[in-house]
FILUMZA-587121 format. One line per 8 residues: number of its first residue (from 1); for each residue x, y, z of C-alpha. Coordinates in Angstrom, 1 decimal, decimal comma, always signed. Each point is the difference from the previous one (the first is absolute). Layout:
BEGIN
NUM> X Y Z ~ ... .
end
This chain:
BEGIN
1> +0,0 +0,0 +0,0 ~ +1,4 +3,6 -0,5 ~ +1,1 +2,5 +2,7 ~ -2,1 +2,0 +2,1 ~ +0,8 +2,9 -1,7 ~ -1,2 -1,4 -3,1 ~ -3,3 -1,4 +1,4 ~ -0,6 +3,1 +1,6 .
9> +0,4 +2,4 -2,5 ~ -2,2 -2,2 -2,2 ~ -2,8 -0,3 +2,3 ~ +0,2 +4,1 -0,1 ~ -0,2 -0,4 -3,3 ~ -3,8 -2,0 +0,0 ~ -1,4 +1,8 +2,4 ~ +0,9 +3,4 -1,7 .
17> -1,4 -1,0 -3,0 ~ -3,4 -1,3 +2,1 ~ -0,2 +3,8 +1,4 ~ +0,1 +1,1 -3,3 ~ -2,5 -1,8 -1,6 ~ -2,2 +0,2 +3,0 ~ +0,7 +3,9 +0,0 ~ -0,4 +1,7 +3,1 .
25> -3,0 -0,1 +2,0 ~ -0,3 -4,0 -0,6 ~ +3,6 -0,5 +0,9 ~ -0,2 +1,1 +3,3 ~ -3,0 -1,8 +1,1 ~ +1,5 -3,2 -2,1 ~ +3,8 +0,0 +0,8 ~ -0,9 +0,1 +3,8 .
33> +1,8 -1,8 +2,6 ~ -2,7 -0,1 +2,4 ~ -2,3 -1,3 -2,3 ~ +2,6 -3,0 -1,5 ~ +2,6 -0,1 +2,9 ~ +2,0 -2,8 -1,7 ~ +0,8 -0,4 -4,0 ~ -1,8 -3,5 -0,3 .
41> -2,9 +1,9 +0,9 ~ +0,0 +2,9 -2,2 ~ +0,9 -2,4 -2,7 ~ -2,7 -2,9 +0,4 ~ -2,5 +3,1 +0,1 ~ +1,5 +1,8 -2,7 ~ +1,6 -2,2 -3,2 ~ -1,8 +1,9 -2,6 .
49> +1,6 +3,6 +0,9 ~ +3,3 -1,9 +0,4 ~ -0,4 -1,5 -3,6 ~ -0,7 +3,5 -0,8 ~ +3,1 +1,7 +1,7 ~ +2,4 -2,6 -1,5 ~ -1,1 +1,1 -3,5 ~ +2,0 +3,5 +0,5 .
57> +2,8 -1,9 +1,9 ~ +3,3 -1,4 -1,4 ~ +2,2 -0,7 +2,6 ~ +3,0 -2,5 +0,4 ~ -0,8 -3,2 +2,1 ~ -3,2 -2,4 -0,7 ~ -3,4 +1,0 +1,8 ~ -0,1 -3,1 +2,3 .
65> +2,9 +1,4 +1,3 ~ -1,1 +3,5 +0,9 ~ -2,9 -1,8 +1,4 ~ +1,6 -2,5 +2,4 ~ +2,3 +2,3 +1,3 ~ -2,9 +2,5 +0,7 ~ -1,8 -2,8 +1,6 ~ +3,0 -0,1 +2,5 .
73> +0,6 +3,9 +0,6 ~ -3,0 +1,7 +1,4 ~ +2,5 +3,1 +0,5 ~ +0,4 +0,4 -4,0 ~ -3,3 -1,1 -0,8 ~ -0,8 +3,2 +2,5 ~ +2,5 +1,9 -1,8 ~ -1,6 -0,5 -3,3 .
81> -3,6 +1,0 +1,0 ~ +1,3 +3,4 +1,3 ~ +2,6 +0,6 -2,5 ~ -2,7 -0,5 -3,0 ~ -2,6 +2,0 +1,5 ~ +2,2 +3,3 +0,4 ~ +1,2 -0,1 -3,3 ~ -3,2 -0,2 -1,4 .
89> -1,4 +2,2 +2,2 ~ +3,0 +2,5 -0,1 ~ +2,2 -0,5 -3,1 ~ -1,6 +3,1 -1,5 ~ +1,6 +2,0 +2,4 ~ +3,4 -1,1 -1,2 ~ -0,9 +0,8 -3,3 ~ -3,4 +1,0 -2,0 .
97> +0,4 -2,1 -2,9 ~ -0,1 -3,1 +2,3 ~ -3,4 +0,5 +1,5 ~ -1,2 -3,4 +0,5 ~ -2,7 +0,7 +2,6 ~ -2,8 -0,8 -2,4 ~ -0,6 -3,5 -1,5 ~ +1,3 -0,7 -3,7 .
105> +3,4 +2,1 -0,4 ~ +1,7 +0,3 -2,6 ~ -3,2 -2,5 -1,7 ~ +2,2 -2,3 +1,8 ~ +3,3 +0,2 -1,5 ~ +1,9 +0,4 +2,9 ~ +2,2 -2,5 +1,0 ~ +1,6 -1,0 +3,3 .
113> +3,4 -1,5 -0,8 ~ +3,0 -1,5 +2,2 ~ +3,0 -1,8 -2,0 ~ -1,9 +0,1 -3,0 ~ +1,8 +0,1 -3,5 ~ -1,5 +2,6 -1,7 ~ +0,4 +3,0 +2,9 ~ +2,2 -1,0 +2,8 .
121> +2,2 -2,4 -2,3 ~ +0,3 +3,1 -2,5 ~ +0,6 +2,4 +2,4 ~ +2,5 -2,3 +1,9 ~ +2,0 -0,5 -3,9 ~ +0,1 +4,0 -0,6 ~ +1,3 +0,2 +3,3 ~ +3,0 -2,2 -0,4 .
129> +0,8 +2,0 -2,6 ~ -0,1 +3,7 +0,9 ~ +1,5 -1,1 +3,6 ~ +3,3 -1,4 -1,8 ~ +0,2 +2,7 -2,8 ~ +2,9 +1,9 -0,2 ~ -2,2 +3,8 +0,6 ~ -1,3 -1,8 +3,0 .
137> +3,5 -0,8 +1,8 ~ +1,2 +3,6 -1,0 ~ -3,0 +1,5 +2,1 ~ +0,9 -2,6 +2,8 ~ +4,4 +1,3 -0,4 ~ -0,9 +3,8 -0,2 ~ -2,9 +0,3 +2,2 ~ +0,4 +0,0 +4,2 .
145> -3,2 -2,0 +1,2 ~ -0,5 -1,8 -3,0 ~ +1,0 -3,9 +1,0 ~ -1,7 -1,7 -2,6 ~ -2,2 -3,2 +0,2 ~ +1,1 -3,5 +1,3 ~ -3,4 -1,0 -1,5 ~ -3,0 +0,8 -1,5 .
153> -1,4 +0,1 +3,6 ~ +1,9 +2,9 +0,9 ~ -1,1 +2,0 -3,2 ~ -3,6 -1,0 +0,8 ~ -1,4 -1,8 +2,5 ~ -3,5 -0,9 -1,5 ~ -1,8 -2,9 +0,9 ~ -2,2 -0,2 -2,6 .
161> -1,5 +1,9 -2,9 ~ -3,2 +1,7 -1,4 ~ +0,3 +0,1 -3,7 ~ -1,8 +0,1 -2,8 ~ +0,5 -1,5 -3,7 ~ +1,3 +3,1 -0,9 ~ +2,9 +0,4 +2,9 ~ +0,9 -3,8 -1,7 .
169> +0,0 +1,4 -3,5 ~ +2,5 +3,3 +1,0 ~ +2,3 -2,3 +2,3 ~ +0,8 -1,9 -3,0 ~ +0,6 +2,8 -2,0 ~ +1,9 +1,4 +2,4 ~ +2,1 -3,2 +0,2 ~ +1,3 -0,3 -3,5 .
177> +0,8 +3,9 +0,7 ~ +2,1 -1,0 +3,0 ~ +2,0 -3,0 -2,2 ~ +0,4 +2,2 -2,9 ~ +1,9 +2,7 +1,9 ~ +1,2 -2,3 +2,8 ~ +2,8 +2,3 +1,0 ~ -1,1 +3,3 +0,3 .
185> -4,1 -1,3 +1,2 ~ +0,3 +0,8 +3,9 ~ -2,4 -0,2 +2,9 ~ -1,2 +3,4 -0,5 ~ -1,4 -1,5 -3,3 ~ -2,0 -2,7 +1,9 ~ -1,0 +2,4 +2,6 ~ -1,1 +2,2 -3,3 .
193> -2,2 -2,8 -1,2 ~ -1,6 -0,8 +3,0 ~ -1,3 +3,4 +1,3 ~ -1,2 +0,4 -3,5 ~ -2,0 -3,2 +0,5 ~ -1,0 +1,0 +3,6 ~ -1,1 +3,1 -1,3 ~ -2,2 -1,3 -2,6 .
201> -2,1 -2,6 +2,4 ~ +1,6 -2,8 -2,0 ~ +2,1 -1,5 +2,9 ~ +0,8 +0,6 +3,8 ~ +2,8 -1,9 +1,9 ~ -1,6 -0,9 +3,6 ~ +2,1 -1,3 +3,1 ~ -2,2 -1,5 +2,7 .
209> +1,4 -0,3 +3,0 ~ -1,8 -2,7 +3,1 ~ -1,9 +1,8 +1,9 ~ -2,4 -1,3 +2,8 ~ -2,3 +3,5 +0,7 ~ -0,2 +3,0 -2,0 ~ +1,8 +0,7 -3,4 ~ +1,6 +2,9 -1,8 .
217> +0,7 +0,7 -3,6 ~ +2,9 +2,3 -0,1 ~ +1,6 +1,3 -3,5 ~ +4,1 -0,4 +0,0 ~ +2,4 +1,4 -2,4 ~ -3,5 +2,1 -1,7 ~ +2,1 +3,4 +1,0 ~ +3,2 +0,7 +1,3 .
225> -1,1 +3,0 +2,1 ~ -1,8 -2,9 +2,2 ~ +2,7 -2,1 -0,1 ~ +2,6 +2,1 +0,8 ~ -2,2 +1,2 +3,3 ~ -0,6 -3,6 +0,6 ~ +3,7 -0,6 +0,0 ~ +0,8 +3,4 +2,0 .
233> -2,2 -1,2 +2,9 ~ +1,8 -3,3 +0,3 ~ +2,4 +0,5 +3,2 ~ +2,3 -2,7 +1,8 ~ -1,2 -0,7 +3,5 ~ +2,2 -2,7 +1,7 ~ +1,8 -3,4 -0,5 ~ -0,6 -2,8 +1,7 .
241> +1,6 -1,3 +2,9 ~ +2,4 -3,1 -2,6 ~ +2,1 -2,0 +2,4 ~ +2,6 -2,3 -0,8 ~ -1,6 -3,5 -0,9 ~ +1,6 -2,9 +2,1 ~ -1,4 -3,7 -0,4 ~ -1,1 -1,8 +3,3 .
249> +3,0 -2,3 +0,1 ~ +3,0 +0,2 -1,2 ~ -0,5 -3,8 -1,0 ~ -2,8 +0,5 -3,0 ~ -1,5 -3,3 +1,0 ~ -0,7 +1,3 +3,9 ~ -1,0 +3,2 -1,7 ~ -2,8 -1,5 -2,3 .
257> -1,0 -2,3 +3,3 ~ -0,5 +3,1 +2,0 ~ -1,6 +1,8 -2,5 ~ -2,7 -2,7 -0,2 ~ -0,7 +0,4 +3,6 ~ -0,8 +3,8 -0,6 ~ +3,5 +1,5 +0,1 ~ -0,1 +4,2 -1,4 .
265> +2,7 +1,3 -2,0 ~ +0,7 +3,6 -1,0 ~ -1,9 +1,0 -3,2 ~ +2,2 +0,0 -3,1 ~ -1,8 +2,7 -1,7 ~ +0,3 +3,9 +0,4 ~ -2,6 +2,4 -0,2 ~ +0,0 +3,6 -1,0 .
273> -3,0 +2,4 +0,8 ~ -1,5 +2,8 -1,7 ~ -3,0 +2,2 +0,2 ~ -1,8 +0,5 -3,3 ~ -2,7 +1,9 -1,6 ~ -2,8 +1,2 +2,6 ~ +2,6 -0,8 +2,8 ~ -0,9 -3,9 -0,7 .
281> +3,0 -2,4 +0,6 ~ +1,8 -1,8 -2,1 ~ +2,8 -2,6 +0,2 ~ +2,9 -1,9 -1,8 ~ +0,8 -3,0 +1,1 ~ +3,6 -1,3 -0,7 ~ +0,9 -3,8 -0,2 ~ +1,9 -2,7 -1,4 .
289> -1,8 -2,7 -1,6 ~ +2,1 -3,2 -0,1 ~ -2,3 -2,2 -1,8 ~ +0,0 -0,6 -4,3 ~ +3,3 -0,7 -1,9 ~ +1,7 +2,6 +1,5 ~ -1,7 +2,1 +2,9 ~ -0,3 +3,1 -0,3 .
297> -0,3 +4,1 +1,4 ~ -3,7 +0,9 +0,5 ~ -1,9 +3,7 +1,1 ~ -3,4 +0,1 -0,2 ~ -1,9 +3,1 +1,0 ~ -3,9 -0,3 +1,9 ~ -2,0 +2,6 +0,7 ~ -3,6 +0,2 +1,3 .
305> -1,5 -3,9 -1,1 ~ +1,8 -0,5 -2,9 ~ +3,6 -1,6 -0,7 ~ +1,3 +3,1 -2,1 ~ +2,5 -1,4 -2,0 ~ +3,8 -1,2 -0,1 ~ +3,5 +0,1 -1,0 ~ +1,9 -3,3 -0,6 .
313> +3,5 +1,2 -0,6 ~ +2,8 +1,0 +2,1 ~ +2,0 +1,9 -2,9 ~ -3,3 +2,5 -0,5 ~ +0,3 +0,6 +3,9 ~ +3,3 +0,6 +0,0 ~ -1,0 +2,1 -3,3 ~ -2,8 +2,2 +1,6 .
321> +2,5 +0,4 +3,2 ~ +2,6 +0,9 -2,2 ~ -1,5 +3,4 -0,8 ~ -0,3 +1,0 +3,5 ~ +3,0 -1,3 +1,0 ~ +2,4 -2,0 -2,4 ~ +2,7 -0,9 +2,7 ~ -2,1 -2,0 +2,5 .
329> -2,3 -1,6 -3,2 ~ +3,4 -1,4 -1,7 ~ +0,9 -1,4 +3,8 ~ -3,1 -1,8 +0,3 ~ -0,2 -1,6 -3,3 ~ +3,7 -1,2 +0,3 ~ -0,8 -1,4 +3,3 ~ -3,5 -1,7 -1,5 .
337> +1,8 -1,2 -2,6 ~ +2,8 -1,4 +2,0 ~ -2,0 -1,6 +2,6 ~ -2,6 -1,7 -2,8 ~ +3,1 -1,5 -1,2 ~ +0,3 -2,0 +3,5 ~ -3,6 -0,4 +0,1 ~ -0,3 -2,1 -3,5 .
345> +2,6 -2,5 +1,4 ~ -2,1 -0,3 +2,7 ~ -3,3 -0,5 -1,9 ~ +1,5 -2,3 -2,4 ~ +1,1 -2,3 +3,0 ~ -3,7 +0,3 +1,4 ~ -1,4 -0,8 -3,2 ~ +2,1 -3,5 -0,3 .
353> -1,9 -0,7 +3,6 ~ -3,4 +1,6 -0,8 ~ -2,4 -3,2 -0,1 ~ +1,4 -1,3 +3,1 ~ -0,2 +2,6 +1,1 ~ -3,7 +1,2 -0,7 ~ -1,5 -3,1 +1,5 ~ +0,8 +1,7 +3,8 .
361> -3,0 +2,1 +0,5 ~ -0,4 +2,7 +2,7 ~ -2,9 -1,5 +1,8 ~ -2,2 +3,2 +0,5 ~ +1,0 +1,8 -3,5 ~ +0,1 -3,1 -2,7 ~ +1,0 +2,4 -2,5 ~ +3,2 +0,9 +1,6 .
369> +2,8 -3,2 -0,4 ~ +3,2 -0,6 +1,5 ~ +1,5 +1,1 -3,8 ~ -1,7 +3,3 +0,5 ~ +1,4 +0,6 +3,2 ~ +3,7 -0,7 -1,1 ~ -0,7 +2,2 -2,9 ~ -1,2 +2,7 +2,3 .
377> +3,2 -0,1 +2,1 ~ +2,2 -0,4 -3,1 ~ -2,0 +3,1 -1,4 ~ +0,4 +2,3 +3,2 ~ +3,6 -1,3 +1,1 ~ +1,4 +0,3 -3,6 ~ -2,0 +2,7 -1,5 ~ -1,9 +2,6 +2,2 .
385> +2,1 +0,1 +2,8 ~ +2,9 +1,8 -2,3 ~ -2,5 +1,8 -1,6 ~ -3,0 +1,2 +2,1 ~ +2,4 +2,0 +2,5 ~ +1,1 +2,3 -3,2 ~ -4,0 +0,8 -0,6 ~ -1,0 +0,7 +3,7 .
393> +3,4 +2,1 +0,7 ~ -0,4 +2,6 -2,9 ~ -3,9 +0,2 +0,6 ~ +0,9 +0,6 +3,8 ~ +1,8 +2,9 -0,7 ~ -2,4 +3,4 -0,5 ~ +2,9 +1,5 -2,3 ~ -0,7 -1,9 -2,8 .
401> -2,5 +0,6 -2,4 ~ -2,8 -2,6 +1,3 ~ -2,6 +1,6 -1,9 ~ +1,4 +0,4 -3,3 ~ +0,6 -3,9 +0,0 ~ -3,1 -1,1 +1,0 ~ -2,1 +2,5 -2,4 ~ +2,6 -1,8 -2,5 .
409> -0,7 -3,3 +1,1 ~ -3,8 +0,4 -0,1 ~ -0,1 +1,4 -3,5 ~ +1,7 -3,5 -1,5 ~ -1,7 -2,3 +2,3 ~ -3,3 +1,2 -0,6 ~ +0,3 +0,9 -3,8 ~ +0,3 +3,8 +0,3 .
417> +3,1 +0,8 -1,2 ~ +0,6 +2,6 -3,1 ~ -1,1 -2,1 -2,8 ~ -3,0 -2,6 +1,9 ~ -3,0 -0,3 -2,0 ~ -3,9 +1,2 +1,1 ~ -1,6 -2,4 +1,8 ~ -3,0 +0,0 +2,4 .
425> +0,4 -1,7 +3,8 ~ -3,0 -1,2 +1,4 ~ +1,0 -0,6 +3,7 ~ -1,1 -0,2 +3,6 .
end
């Protein structure tokens, strides 16, 4: 079965097309939690408006799928309801040529896409392009602030779209454009394209974020006065209190044994705080994932509800750092880079004992194995105990510029920087 991201997104998807075809005074007595509390209900009372919604739906994973997993995950299936019933209810307010309020927009030719070929798969080929082109790395060379895009993510962080056959028939166009002048075709280009599209009702990128109460729909990247005041009200609050990470024993075997009976190690994350927009907070998380082929260097950003986004990618830290202060960013990442070194060996020694190894189970938490623990302490004792102490020492000290970093780090990790595309956040 897919991801959770995948299933989610997808279930989004269906029940934003149901709110659209209901329009929005049946939506909201039909889409109701109170009145289906759990999916199997709403869908053994409602097949026919689910056939409906599926007809303006092309999304990436079978049906069945969506389904089961909604069966599972009350939260999303909650999620869903509210999500479809403010943009139905609301989307107008984002833009007037997306007014879907009344049943029968756009004589039904709207359609509510996620990995699909024709949009997203289009979008995602024209984006390859213009990100690599040689205009595009100029701007990045010449232009403080500009960092570039890791991945498409980063550009824009839509979950799914609302397009029309005419969006498909311009994104095709615009494709061949993009191959025929494949060095000099930049993201300003694409960025070009698609506000020309948004402007014309033809196609709206929407990223829907779980919520469990009330949602908003909030414009990003629509004009740079907003941004930059979103950006300007971003201050750094405080780090968190990191400690060194020690294992429970220095024997590893004792450690996993006492771990199992409830033993507490420090965390091997770090945490820096901020205070956003509206005085809300906000946080980036800092950690060291040492599962997949390789592990790897992981901030992720949540504000309010919602999981705001993430970077994957030590050398773009070091990067953003780098403009704020280039002596104490080149210091960390030789220290990463070092200290990954010695954590590889490690993991590769780990992996030759992995099955053994996964068959001990911690007895109250059968997720956690005596492999992950190892990894853990080969993560922390290798990796983010040599590099952690470089992150909370310069963001200890007010004579550095705190703020500037964070406002930096905000506008990558949640797709705001220079040259991010328009896209709508529906949100709790």
């Amino acid at each position: 079965m897919a991801g959770e991201t995948t299933l989610a997104e997808s279930a989004q998807a269906i029940f934003c097309s149901a709110a659209d075809y209901l329009g929005q005074s049946q939506s909201k007595n039909i889409l109701n939690i109170t009145r289906y509390p759990t999916f199997k209900k709403f869908k053994d009372s409602q097949p026919k408006l689910l056939e409906t919604a599926l007809d303006r739906v092309d999304v990436d994973v079978p049906t069945k799928d969506v389904y089961a997993f909604l069966d599972k995950r009350i939260d999303w299936y909650k999620s869903s309801l509210l999500i479809a019933n403010k943009v139905v209810s609301d989307l107008h307010t984002i833009d007037r040529d997306f007014s879907i309020k009344s049943k029968g927009f756009n004589d039904g030719k709207m359609f509510y896409l996620r990995g699909d070929k024709d949009v997203m798969g289009t979008i995602g080929a024209i984006f390859k392009i213009a990100n690599k082109s040689l205009t595009t790395q100029l701007v990045k060379e010449e232009i403080p602030g500009v960092f570039g895009f890791t991945d498409i993510n980063k550009w824009s962080p839509a979950d799914i779209y609302f397009a029309n056959p005419t969006a498909k028939e311009v994104l095709k166009k615009e494709l061949s454009k993009a191959e025929s002048k494949s060095s000099s075709y930049d993201i300003t280009d694409l960025n070009n394209c698609i506000t020309k599209l948004i402007n014309g009702g033809n196609l709206l990128p929407l990223s829907l974020k779980k919520t469990s109460s009330t949602v908003q729909l909030k414009k990003v990247n629509w004009s740079e006065d907003i941004k930059s005041k979103f950006l300007r009200d971003i201050k750094f609050k405080n780090v968190s209190d990191w400690k060194k990470y020690s294992r429970l024993d220095k024997n590893e075997r004792k450690s996993w044994a006492k771990f199992k009976k409830g033993g507490k190690t420090e965390t091997r994350d770090i945490k820096l705080y901020s205070t956003l927009e509206g005085g809300v907070g906000g946080e980036i998380k800092i950690r060291h994932d040492p599962s997949g082929s390789s592990g790897r260097f992981v901030c992720e950003f949540t504000g309010s509800e919602a999981r705001g986004g993430s970077l994957a990618s030590q050398k773009l830290f070091a990067k953003i750092w780098s403009t704020v202060d280039k002596s104490t960013a080149n210091k960390f990442l030789s220290e990463y880079d070092k200290s990954n070194t010695k954590f590889l060996i490690r993991k590769k020694e780990l992996e030759e004992l992995k099955e053994e190894l996964r068959s001990n189970k911690h007895p109250a938490r059968k997720n956690v194995t005596e492999y992950d623990h190892y990894m853990a302490n080969a993560s922390a004792e290798l990796l983010t105990n040599n590099t952690m102490p470089i992150i909370k020492k310069w963001f200890s000290d007010p004579r550095n510029d705190r703020n500037k970093f964070i406002r930096l780090m905000f506008q990558v990790v949640t797709s705001r920087s220079p040259l991010s595309a328009k896209f709508v956040i529906a949100k709790g």
